[in-house]
C-alpha positions as CSV (number, residue, x, y, z in Angstrom):
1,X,-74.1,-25.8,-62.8
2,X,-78.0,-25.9,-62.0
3,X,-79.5,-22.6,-62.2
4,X,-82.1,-21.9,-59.4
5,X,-85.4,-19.7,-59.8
6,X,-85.6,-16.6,-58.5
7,X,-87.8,-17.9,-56.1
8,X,-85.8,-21.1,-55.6
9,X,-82.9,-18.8,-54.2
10,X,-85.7,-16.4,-51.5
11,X,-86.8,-19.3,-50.8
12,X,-83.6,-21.1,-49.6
13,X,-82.5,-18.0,-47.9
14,X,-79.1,-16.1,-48.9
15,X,-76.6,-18.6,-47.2
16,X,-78.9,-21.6,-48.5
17,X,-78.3,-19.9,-51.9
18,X,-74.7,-19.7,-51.9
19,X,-74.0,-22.7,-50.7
20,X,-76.3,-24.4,-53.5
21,X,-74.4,-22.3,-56.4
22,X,-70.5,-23.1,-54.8
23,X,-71.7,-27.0,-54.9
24,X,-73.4,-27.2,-57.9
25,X,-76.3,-28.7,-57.1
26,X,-79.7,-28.5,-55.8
27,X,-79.1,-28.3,-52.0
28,X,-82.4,-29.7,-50.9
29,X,-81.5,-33.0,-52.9
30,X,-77.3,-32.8,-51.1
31,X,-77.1,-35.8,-48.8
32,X,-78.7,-38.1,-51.8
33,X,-76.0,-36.7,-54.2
34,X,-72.8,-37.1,-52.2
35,X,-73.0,-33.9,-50.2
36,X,-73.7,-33.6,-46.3
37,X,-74.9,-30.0,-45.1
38,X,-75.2,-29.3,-41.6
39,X,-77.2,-26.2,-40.5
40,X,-74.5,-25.5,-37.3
41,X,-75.0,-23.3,-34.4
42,X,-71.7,-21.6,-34.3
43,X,-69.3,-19.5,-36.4
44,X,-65.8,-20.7,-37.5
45,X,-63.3,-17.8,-35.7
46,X,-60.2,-19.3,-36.5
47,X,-59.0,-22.7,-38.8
48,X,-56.2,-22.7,-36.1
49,X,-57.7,-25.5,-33.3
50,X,-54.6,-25.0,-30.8
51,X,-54.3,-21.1,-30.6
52,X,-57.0,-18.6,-29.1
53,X,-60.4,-18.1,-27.7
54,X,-62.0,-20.4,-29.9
55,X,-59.7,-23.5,-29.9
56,X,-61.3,-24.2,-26.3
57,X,-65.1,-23.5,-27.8
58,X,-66.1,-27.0,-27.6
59,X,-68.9,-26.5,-30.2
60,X,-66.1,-25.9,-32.8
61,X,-65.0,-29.4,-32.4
62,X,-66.7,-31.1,-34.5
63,X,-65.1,-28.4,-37.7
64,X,-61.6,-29.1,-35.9
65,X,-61.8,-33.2,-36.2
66,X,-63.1,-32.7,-39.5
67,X,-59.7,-31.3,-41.0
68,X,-57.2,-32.4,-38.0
69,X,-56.5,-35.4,-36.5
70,X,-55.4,-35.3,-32.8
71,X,-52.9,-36.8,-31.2
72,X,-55.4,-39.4,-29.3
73,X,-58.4,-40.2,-31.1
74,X,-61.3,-40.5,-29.2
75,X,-64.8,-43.0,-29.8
76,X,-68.5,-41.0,-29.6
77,X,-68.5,-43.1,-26.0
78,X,-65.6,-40.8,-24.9
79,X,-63.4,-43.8,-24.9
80,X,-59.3,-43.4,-26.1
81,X,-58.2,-44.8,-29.1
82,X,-55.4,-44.5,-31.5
83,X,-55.2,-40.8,-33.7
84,X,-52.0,-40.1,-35.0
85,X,-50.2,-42.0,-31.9
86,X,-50.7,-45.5,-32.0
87,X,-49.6,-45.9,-28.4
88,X,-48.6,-44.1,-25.8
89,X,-47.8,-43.9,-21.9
90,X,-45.2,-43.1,-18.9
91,X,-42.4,-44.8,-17.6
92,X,-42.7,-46.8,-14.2
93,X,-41.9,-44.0,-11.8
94,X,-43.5,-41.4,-14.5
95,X,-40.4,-39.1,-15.0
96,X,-40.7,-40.0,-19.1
97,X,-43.4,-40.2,-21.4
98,X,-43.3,-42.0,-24.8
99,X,-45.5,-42.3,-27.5
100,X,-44.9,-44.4,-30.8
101,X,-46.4,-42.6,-33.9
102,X,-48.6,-44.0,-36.7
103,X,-47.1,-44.0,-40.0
104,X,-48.1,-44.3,-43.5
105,X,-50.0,-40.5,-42.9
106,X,-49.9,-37.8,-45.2
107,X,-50.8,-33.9,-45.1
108,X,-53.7,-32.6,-47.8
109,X,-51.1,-31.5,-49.5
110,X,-49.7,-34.9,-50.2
111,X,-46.2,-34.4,-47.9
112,X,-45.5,-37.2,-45.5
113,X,-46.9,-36.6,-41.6
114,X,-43.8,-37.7,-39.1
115,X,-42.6,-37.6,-35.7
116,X,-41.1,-34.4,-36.2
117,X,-44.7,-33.1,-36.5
118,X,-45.7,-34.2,-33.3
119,X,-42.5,-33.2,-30.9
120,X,-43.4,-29.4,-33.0
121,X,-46.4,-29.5,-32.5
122,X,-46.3,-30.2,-28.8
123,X,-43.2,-27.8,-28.3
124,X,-45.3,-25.1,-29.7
125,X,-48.4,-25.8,-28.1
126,X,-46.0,-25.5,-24.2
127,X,-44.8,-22.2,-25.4
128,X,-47.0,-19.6,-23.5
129,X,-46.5,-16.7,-26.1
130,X,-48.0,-18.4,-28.7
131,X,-51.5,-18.1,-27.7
132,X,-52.2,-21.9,-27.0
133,X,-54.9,-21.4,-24.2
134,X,-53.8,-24.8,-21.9
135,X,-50.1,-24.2,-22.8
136,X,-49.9,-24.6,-18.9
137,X,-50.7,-28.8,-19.5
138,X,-48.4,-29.3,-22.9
139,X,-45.8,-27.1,-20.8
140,X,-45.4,-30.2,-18.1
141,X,-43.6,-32.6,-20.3
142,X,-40.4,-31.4,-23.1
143,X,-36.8,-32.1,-23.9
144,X,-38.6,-34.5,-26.6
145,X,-36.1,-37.2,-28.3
146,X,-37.3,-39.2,-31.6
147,X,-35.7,-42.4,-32.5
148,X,-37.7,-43.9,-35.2
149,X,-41.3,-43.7,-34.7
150,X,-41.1,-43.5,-31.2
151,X,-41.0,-39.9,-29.2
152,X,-39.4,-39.9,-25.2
153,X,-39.8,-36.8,-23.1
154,X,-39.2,-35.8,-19.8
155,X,-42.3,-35.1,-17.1
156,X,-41.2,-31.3,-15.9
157,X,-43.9,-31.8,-13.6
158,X,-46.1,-35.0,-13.5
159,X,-49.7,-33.8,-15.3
160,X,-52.2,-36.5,-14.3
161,X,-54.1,-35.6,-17.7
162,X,-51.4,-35.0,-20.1
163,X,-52.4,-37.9,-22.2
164,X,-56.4,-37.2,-21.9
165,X,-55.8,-33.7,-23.4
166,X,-54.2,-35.1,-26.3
167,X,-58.1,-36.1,-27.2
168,X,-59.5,-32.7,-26.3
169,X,-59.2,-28.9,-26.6
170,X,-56.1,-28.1,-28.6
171,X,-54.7,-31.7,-28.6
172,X,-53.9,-31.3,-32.6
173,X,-50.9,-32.1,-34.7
174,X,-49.9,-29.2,-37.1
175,X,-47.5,-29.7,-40.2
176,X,-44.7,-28.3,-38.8
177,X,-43.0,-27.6,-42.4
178,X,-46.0,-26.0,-44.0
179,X,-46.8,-23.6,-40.8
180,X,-43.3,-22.2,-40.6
181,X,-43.4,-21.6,-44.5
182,X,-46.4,-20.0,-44.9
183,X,-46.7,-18.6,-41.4
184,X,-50.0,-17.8,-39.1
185,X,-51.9,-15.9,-41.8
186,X,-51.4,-18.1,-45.0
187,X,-52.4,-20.7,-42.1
188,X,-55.8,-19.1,-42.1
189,X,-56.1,-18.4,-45.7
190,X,-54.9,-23.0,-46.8
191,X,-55.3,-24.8,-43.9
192,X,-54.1,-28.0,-44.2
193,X,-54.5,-31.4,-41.8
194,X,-54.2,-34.8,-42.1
195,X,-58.2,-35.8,-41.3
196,X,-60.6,-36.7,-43.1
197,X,-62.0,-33.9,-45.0
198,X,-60.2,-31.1,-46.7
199,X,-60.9,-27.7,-47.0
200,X,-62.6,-26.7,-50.1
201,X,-64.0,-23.1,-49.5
202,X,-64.6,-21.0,-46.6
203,X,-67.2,-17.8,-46.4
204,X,-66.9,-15.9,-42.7
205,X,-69.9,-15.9,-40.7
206,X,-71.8,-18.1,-44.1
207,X,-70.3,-21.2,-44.9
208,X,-67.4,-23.8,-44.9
209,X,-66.9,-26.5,-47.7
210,X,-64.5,-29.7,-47.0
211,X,-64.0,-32.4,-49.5
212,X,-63.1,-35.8,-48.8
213,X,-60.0,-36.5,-48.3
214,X,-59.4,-40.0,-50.4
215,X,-56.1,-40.6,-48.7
216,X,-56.9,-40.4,-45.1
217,X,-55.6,-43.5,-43.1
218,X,-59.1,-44.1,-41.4
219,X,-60.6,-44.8,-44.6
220,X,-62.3,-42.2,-47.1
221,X,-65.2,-41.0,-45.4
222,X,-69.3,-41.4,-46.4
223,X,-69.8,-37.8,-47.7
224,X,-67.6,-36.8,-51.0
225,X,-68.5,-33.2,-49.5
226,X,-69.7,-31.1,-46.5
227,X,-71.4,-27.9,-46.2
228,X,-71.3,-26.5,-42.7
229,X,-73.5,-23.8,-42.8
230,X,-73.1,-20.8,-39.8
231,X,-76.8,-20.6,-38.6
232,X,-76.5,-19.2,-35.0
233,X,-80.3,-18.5,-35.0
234,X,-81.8,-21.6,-33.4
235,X,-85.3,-20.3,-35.4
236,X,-83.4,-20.5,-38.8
237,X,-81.8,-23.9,-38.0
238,X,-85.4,-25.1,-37.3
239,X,-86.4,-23.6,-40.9
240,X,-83.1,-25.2,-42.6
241,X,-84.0,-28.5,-41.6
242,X,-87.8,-28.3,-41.6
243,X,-87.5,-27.1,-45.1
244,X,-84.8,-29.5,-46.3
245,X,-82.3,-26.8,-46.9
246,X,-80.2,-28.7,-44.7
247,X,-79.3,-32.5,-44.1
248,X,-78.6,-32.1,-40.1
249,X,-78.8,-29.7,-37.5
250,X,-78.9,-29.5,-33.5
251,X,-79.4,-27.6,-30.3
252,X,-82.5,-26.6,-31.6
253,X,-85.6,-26.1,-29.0
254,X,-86.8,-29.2,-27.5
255,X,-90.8,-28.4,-28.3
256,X,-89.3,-28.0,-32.1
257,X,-87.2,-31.1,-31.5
258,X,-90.3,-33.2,-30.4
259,X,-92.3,-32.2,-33.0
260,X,-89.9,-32.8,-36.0
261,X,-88.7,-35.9,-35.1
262,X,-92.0,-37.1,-35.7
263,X,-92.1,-35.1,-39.3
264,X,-92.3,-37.4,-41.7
265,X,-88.9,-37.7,-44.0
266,X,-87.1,-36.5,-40.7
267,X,-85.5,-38.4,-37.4
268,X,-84.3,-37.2,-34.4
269,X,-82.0,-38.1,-31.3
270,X,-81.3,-36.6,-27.8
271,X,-79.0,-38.0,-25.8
272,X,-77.2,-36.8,-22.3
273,X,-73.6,-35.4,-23.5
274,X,-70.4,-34.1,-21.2
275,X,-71.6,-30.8,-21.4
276,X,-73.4,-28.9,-18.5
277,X,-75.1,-25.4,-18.0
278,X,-73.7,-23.2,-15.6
279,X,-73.7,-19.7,-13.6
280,X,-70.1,-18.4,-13.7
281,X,-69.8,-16.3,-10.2
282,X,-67.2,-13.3,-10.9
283,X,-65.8,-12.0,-7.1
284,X,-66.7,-9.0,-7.8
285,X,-69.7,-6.4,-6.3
286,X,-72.2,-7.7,-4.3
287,X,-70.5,-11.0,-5.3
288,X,-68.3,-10.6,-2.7
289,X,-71.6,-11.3,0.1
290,X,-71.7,-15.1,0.5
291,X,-75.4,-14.7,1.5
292,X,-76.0,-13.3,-1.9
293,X,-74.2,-15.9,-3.8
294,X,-75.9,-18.8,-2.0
295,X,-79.2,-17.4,-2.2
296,X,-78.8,-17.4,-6.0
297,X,-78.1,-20.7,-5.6
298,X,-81.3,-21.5,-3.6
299,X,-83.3,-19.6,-5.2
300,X,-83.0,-21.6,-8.7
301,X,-85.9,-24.6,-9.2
302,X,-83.7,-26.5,-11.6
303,X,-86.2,-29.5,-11.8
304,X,-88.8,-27.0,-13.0
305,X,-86.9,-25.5,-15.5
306,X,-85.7,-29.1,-16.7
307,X,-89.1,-30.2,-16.8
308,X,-91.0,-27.1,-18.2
309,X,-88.2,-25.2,-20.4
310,X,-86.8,-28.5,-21.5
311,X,-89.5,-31.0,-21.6
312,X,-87.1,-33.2,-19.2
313,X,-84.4,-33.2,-21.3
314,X,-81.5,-32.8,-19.0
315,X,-80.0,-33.6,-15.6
316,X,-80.4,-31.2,-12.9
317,X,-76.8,-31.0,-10.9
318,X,-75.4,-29.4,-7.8
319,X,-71.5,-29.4,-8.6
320,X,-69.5,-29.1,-11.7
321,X,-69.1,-32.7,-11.9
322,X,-71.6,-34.5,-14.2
323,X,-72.8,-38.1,-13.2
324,X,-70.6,-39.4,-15.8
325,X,-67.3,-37.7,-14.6
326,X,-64.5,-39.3,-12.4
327,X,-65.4,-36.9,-9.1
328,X,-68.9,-37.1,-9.1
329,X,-70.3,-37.3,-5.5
330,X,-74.1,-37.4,-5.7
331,X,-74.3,-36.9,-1.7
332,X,-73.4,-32.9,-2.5
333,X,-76.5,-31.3,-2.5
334,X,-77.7,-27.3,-2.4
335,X,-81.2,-27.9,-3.7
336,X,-84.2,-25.4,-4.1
337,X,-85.2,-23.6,-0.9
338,X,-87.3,-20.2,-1.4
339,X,-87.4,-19.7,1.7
340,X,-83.5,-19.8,2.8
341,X,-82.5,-17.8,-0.2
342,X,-84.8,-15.1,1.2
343,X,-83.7,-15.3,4.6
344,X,-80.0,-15.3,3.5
345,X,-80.9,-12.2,1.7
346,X,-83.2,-10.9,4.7
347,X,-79.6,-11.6,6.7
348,X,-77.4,-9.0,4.2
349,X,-80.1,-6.3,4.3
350,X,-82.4,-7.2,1.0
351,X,-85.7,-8.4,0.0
352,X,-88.1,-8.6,-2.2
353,X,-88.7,-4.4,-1.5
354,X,-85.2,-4.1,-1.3
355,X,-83.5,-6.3,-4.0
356,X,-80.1,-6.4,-4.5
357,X,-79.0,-5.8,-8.1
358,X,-76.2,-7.5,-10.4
359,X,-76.4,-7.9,-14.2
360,X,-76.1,-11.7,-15.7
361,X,-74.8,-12.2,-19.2
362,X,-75.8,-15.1,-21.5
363,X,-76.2,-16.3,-25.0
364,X,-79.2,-16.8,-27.3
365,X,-80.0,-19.6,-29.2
366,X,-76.5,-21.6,-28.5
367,X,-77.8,-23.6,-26.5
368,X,-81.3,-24.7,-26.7
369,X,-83.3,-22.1,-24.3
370,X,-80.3,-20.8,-22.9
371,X,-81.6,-17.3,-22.9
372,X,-85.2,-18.7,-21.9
373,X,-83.6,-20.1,-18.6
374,X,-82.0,-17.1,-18.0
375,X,-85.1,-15.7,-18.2
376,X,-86.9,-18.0,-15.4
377,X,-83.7,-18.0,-13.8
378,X,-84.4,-14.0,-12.8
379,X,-87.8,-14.0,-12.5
380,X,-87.0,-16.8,-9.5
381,X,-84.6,-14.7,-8.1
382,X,-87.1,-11.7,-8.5
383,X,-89.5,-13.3,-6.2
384,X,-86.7,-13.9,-3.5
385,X,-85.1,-10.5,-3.1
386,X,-82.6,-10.5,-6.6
387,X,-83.0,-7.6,-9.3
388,X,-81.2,-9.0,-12.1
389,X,-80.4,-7.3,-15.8
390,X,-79.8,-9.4,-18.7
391,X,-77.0,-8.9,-20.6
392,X,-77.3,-11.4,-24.4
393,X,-74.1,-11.7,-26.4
394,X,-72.4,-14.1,-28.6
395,X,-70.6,-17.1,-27.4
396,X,-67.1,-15.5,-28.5
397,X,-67.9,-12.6,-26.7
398,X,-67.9,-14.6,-23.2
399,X,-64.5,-16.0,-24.4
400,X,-63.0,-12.7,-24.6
401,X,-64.7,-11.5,-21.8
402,X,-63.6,-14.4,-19.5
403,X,-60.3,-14.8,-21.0
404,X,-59.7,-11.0,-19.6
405,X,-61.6,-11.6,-16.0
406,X,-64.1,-9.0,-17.3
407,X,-67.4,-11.2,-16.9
408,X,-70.6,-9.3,-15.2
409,X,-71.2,-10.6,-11.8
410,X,-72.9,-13.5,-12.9
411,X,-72.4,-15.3,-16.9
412,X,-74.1,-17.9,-18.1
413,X,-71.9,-20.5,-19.9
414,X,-71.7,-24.3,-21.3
415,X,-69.4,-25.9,-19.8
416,X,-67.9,-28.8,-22.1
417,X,-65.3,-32.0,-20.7
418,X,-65.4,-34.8,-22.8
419,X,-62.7,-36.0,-20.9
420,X,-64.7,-36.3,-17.6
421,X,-61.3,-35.6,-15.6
422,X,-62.0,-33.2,-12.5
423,X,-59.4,-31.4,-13.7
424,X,-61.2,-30.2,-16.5
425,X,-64.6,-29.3,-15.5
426,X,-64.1,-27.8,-11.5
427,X,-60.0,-27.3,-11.9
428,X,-60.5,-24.9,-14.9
429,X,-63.7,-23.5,-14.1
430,X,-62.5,-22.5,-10.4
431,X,-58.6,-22.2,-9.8
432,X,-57.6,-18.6,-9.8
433,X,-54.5,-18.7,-12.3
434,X,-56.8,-20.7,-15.1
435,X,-57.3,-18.4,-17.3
436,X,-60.9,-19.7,-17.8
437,X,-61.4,-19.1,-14.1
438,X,-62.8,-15.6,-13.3
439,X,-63.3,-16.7,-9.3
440,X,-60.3,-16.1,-7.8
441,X,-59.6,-16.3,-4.1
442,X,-56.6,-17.7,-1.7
443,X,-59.1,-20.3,-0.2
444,X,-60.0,-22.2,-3.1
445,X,-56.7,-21.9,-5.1
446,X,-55.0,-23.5,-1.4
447,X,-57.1,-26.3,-2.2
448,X,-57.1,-26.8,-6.2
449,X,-53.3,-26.1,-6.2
450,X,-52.0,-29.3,-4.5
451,X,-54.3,-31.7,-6.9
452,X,-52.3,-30.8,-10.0
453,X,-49.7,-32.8,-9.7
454,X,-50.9,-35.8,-7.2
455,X,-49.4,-39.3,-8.4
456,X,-52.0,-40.9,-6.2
457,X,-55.2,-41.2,-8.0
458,X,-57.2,-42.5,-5.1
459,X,-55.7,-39.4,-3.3
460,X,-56.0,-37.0,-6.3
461,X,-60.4,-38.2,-6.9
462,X,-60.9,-37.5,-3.4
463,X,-59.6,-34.2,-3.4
464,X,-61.6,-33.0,-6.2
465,X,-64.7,-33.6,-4.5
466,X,-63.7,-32.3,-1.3
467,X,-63.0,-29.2,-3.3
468,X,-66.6,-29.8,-4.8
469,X,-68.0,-30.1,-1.5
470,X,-66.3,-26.6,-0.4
471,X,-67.7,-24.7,-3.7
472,X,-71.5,-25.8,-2.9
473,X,-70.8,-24.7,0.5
474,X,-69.4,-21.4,-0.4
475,X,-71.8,-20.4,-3.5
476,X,-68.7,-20.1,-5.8
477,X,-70.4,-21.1,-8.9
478,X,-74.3,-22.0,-9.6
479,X,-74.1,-25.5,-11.5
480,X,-77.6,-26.2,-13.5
481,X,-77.6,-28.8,-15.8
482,X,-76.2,-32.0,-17.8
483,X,-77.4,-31.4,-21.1
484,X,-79.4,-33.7,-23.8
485,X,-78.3,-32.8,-27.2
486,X,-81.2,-32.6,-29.6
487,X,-80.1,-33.7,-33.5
488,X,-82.2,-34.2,-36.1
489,X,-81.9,-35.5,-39.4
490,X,-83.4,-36.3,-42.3
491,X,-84.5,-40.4,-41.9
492,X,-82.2,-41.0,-44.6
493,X,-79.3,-40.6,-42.5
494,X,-78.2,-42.6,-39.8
495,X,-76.1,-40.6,-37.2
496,X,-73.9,-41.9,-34.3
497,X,-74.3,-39.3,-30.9
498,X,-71.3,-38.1,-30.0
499,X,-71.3,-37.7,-25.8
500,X,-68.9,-34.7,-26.5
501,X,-71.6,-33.0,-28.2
502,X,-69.7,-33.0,-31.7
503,X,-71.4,-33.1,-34.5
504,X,-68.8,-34.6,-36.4
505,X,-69.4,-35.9,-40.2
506,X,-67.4,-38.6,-39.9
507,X,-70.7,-39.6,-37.6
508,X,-73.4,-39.2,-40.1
509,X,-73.7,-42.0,-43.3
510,X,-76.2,-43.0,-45.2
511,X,-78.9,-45.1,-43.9
């Protein structure tokens, strides 16, 4: 084991420190000796990637692909692709659904993955007391029949994305023999997959280590080990990778970003990924005052804040539809108007003398100036006729807040759909019985409700931005932004951007 300085250690910093004794090595020197670390921007809540708040984080991702495979595997352009189903589909009039299953897969514990893992794994994931947060989607299809390596099932009710979501949040095979022997909790304390990295050692709220796994069907990865270390400060992931601590890191400040990149020993990328900043709009309070909502909306120079906050990394947007999803209709437009958001106001009894007040929640350092927009964000509305206080809390607060329709009157949020499916981004985010929803009225849920289950995909795209056009109208949510992704690296590396915004190792090689 190398013994570090004291001054080595202070100057690695405590989680730096640890990691360095656990591997064995000089971390500053990892990615040259077989170890990748990653200075991350989230904590790991749960090792369970289909049950709870945090199986539907999509910044945990990139940890849940590391030591799972899904049931669709899907490329860093979004596109499908064999996971542990090698093919897969419905029958002509799409009242069955079949899937053939890859073989030749084992578990990290060396036991053979099968069919019966899948139909499990999908049978528990529709069963709405067992804390799967979509069990609503893997609910639509059951009475599953295996005959070799092929899996039938009936459609309960035809799901237009059943097959998508096998790529996304929660779409993850468990072994179904090891879970029900060891339970929940000895889940959490040996988790076991079939990807391609295995856990190693875990530290709450400091670090996980994964090995690689040398029998994983897609080949044995780059990295004989991986350090994700939890750095939710976006200043200390700045310092881990400016000081070498760390291999890899992202969502750091863009200023920083720009400045690194150029460092020498270090690279950088930022590309435009599925994810998008947004205003979540509770119907609650003053809320309830359609002046007030759209005036928020109006009041919100989202070009400026891209531009100045950002450096013009990002994509001011209007709806919850991205350019790059299947519903996007660029001729919906709310735009920046001063003037109307005060006279909206003016119309409900407020102004600049008289603001009216509401509190906005949002994280810090999550995203890259998430709590900075936030910040220009009121001081806009300040100007206009909107007192706002800011509420900061961590990213799995908002999860349990939201999950219990207890979000302030306005929450800032990250909204992630590597799937680009309308369902996923506007459906979620705005249908009243979602439980990711926290806007709930008759009006909108008349609308969503229908598009569910439409066989017609012409029919079913159109819908979705009709139901677009009606939430611009009505101020239901405040869209901001497509997001760049900032990652940088040192110039040994080479990494792949993933438009899902996962980080995943499996990404990152050797240069």
């Amino acid at each position: 084991m190398t013994t570090l300085t004291r001054r080595e250690a202070l100057s690695l910093g405590a989680a730096t420190f640890i990691t360095g004794i656990l591997a064995g090595r000089n971390i500053v020197l990892a990615a040259e000796n077989g170890t990748l670390t990653i200075a991350f921007n989230v904590n790991l809540p749960s090792f369970d990637p289909t049950t709870g708040p945090s199986a539907v984080n999509p910044a945990i991702q990139a940890i849940y692909r590391s030591i799972f495979d899904q049931f669709i595997g899907q490329g860093p352009d979004l596109k499908f692709q064999p996971g542990l189903l090698t093919d897969w589909g419905w029958n002509e009039d799409k009242t069955k659904v079949w899937m053939d299953v890859r073989q030749g897969v084992t578990w990290h514990d060396g036991t053979p993955f099968t069919p019966e893992d899948v139909v499990w794994s999908l049978t528990r994931a529709a069963d709405q007391k067992g804390g799967n947060p979509i069990s609503f989607i893997w609910s639509t299809a059951g009475n599953y029949k295996i005959e070799g390596h092929r899996i039938t099932g009936d459609v309960l009710r035809f799901e237009p994305t059943y097959f998508k979501w096998m790529a996304f949040l929660t779409g993850y095979v468990l072994p179904k023999a090891y879970y029900e022997k060891v339970g929940a909790e000895g889940f959490e304390k040996k988790p076991i997959g079939t990807g391609p990295y295995m856990v190693d050692a875990y530290e709450g709220n400091a670090f996980l280590r994964l090995k690689a796994n040398p029998n994983y069907f897609g080949g044995k990865p780059a990295f004989d080990t991986v350090v994700f270390k939890f750095v939710p400060d976006t200043t200390s992931r700045v310092a881990e990778i400016e000081s070498g601590s760390s291999d890899v890191t992202l969502e750091i400040p863009y200023e920083d970003f720009d400045r690194l990149k150029k460092k020498s020993g270090l690279s950088g990328t930022a590309t435009p990924i599925s994810d998008i900043g947004m205003i979540f709009i509770n119907n609650i309070d003053v809320m309830l005052d359609k002046n007030v909502r759209l005036a928020a909306h109006h009041a919100i120079d989202k070009k400026a804040i891209v531009a100045r906050l950002l450096r013009g990394y990002g994509v001011p947007i209007d709806t919850l539809e991205a350019p790059e999803y299947d519903a996007f209709d660029p001729s919906i437009v709310v735009g920046f108007d001063a003037g109307k958001a005060k006279a909206l106001l003016a119309a409900s009894g407020y102004s600049p003398e008289k603001p009216v007040k509401f509190k906005i929640q949002t994280t810090r350092g999550f995203k890259p100036k998430d709590y900075e927009m936030i910040q220009a964000i009121v001081g806009m509305w300040r100007k206009v006729g909107i007192e706002a206080e800011i509420e900061v809390y961590e990213i799995a607060k908002h999860y349990e807040l939201r999950a219990a329709d207890a979000l302030a009157p306005a929450a800032f949020y990250n909204w992630g759909n590597a799937i680009g499916d309308p369902t996923t981004s506007t459906g979620f985010a705005m249908f009243g019985p979602s439980p990711h929803s926290v806007w709930n009225t008759d009006d909108l849920d008349n609308m969503i409700g229908p598009l569910w289950g439409e066989k017609d995909e012409a029919k079913r795209i159109a819908g979705w931005k009709a139901v677009s056009k009606y939430i611009a109208e009505q101020g239901y949510v405040i869209p901001l932004l497509q997001y760049a992704q900032p990652i940088v690296y040192k110039e040994s590396l080479k990494v792949v951007p993933n438009v899902s915004g996962a980080l995943q190792p499996t990404l990152v090689a050797k240069a």
